[in-house]
C-alpha positions, 0 to 999 in steps of 0.5 A: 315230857308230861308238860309237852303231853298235856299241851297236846292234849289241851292243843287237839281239844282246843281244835276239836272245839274251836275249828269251823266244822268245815275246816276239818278235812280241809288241809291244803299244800303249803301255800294253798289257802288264805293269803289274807290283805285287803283284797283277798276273797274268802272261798266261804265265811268258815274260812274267815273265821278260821283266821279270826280264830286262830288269830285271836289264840296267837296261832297263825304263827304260833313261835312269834313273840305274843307282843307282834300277834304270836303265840309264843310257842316254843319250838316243841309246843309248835310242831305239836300244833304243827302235829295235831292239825295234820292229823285232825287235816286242819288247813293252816288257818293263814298263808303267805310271804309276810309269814314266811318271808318278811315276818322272819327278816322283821324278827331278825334285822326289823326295829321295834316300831317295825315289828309293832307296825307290820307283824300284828297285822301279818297275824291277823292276816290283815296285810298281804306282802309280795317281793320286789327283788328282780329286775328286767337286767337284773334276775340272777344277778341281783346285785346288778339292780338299778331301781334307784332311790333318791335321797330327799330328806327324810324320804327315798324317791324310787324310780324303776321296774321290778319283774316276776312280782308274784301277787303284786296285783293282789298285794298290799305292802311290797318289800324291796331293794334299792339302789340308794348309792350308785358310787360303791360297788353293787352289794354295798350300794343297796338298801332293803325297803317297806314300801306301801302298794298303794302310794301315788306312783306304784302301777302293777301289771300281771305277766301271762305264763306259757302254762295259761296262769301266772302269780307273776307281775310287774311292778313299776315305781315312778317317783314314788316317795317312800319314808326313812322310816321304812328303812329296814336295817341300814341305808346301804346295808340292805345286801345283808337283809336280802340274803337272809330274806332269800334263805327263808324264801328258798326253803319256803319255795322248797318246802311247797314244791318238795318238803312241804307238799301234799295236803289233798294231793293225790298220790302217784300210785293213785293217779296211776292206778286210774290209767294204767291196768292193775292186779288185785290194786298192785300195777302191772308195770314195774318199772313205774312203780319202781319210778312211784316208790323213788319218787315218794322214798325222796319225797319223804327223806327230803320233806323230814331234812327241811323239818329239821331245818324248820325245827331249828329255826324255830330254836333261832338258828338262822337259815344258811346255805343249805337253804340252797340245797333245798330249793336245787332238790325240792324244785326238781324233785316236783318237776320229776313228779310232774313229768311222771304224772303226764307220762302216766296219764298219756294222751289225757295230759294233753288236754287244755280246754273242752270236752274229753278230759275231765277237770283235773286232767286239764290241769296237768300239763299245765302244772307240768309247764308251770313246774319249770318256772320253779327252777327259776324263781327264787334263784335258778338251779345253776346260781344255787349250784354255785352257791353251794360250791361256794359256801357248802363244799368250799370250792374255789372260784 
C-alpha cells in the first residue's frame, strides 16, 4: 500500500507538471477526443502534444507491455492514473478502436511481428483502425459472410462489401473477416485480417444517418491483394479472434453509451432545471425527479459493474458473455436518458436548424435518434439477448 500511495503521489505530480495548461478541465466521454491516424485534425496544438506526452511516458495505454508502446502499469497502478486524471478532469490524451478494440486481440491471439508492427504506432496515436465485420446480408448473422479471400500464394485477394464501417473514411488500417474457405460450414471457413486502407482496390463511402450525422460507412474490396503475413491466428480459424474481438467491442460500446459516459455531460437534473420550474433548486415535479434519480442510481451501478470487469481484464481475465449483458444494459439504458431529456425540454427538442433554439437544443433529437442505432451496432438487443441465454443463463436452444 505505501508503494501504491507513493505511486499516486508521484503519478498526479507527474500530471500537474507535464499536462498542457489547457487540457486540464478538458475531459471528455469515453470516445470523445483524439482518434489520432494520418488524417486526423488536432482541435488545438495542446492536444497534440498532450498525446506526444503521454506517449512518450507509456500512458496512452498504460497496462500494455513497454515493448508495444505500454506503460506496463499494473492493474492497480492504472486505476490509480485512471483515478487522478478524472480528478484533475484530464482528458484521455488518445482514443479509438486500436486501443480498445484490435490492440487487446493483438495482445491475445497477434504474433510478435504483429505486435512489434501495429501496437507502437496504436500508443503513438499514429494509426488509426476501423472494423470490417458486417456485411450488406450479413449483420446479425455474421457468420453468413461472403467477403471472400482467394488464395495466391503468399497473399489473399479479397473481394466484397462491408457495412456500417465507422470511420472507415477516416481510417487507415481496417481489421476484417473473410471468407477464405467456402466448403466448411460458416464459422470454420473464416479468417480475421489486417488489411491496409490504402491498398490498390479499397474505396470507402460514408452512410448518412436519419439523425443528419453518421460515423457509418462502406467499404468495398475489389481484388485487393493482402499478405499472409497479416493473417491474425490461423487461416480459417478467425471465428475465435472474432468473438473475442466482439467482447471488448461490446463492453467498449457499453461503456461509452452506459458505464463510461459522462465527462462534461450535463446532469439530468441540471438539463432539467433550465426547463422546468423549480423551489429553492429542488424541481417541482416529482415524478421527474423520481425518473432523474433511477436513471442516475443505474448509471452509477451500472458504470461500477463494467469497472470491475475492466479491473479484471486488466489482471488478464478475458471478456466473456457477460460483455453481452453489458452492451443490452448500457445502450438502452442511454436511450432511456436520451428520451427523458426530449421529454423534459419539450417543444425545444424539436428544433433541427435555424433560429429559436439555442446550439445544444439542436442536438437533442438528434442524439435521440442517433441513441437508437446503438441497439444495433455491435449486435443487436434481441442477438445479445440469445447470447446471454445461451451461454449466461444455460437455457436451451
Amino acid at each position: 500500500m505505501a508503494d501504491l500511495e507513493k505511486f499516486r503521489s508521484d503519478t498526479r505530480s507527474w500530471l500537474e507538471a507535464n499536462a498542457p495548461k489547457s487540457m486540464f478541465g478538458a475531459r471528455g466521454g469515453a470516445l470523445e477526443g483524439v482518434w489520432g491516424g494520418k488524417k486526423a485534425v488536432y482541435q488545438d496544438p495542446d492536444r497534440k502534444l498532450w498525446l506526444d506526452i503521454m506517449a512518450e511516458k507509456g500512458w496512452t495505454s498504460p497496462t500494455w507491455p513497454t515493448e508495444y508502446g505500454g506503460g506496463g502499469l499494473s492493474r492497480d497502478e492504472a486505476k490509480i492514473l485512471a483515478q487522478e486524471m478524472r480528478g484533475l478532469k484530464l482528458p484521455a490524451p488518445l482514443v479509438g478502436f486500436g486501443l480498445t478494440m484490435i490492440g487487446p486481440t493483438l495482445l491475445q491471439y497477434g504474433n510478435e511481428e504483429q505486435k512489434k508492427e501495429h501496437l507502437p504506432r496504436v500508443c503513438r496515436g499514429e494509426i488509426r483502425w476501423c472494423q470490417g465485420y458486417s456485411e450488406p446480408d450479413a449483420g446479425s448473422d455474421l457468420a453468413a459472410l461472403q467477403c471472400k479471400a482467394v488464395d495466391d500464394g503468399d497473399h489473399f485477394v479479397i473481394t466484397g462489401t462491408k457495412v456500417w464501417t465507422s470511420y472507415a473514411d477516416l481510417s487507415d488500417w481496417i481489421f476484417s473477416l473473410v471468407r477464405s474457405d467456402p466448403s466448411v460450414k460458416k464459422q470454420a471457413g473464416i479468417t480475421f485480417i489486417l488489411i491496409d486502407m490504402e491498398s490498390p482496390g479499397v474505396t470507402v463511402r460514408p452512410i448518412q444517418l436519419i439523425s443528419g450525422a453518421s460515423p457509418f460507412c462502406e467499404t468495398y474490396f475489389e481484388n485487393v491483394r493482402v499478405p499472409k503475413a497479416n493473417v491474425v491466428g490461423k487461416i480459417n480459424g478467425g471465428w475465435t479472434v472474432a468473438k473475442a474481438l466482439l467482447g471488448h467491442e461490446r463492453t467498449m460500446i457499453a461503456d461509452t453509451f452506459g458505464g463510461g459516459a459522462g465527462g462534461r455531460r450535463k446532469t439530468l437534473a441540471e438539463h432539467a432545471r433550465r426547463y422546468l420550474p423549480s423551489v429553492e433548486g429542488k424541481l417541482s415535479d416529482p415524478v421527474i425527479r423520481d425518473e432523474i434519480a433511477r436513471i442516475e442510481l443505474d448509471a452509477r451501478a451500472f458504470a461500477l459493474t463494467v469497472q470491475r470487469t475492466r479491473d479484471g481484464a486488466k489482471a488478464g481475465h478475458k471478456p466473456g458473455p457477460e460483455s453481452s449483458l453489458f452492451k443490452v444494459y448500457g445502450t438502452e439504458l442511454n436511450m432511456r436518458r436520451q428520451e427523458l431529456m426530449v421529454r423534459i425540454a419539450g417543444p425545444q427538442a424539436l428544433g433541427w436548424e435555424g433560429e429559436g433554439f439555442e446550439e445544444d437544443e439542436l442536438s437533442l433529437t438528434r442524439d435521440w435518434l442517433r441513441s437508437r442505432g446503438n441497439a444495433l451496432e455491435g449486435g443487436s438487443s434481441e442477438i445479445q439477448r440469445n447470447i446471454i441465454a445461451k451461454r449466461v443463463l444455460g437455457l436451451p436452444d
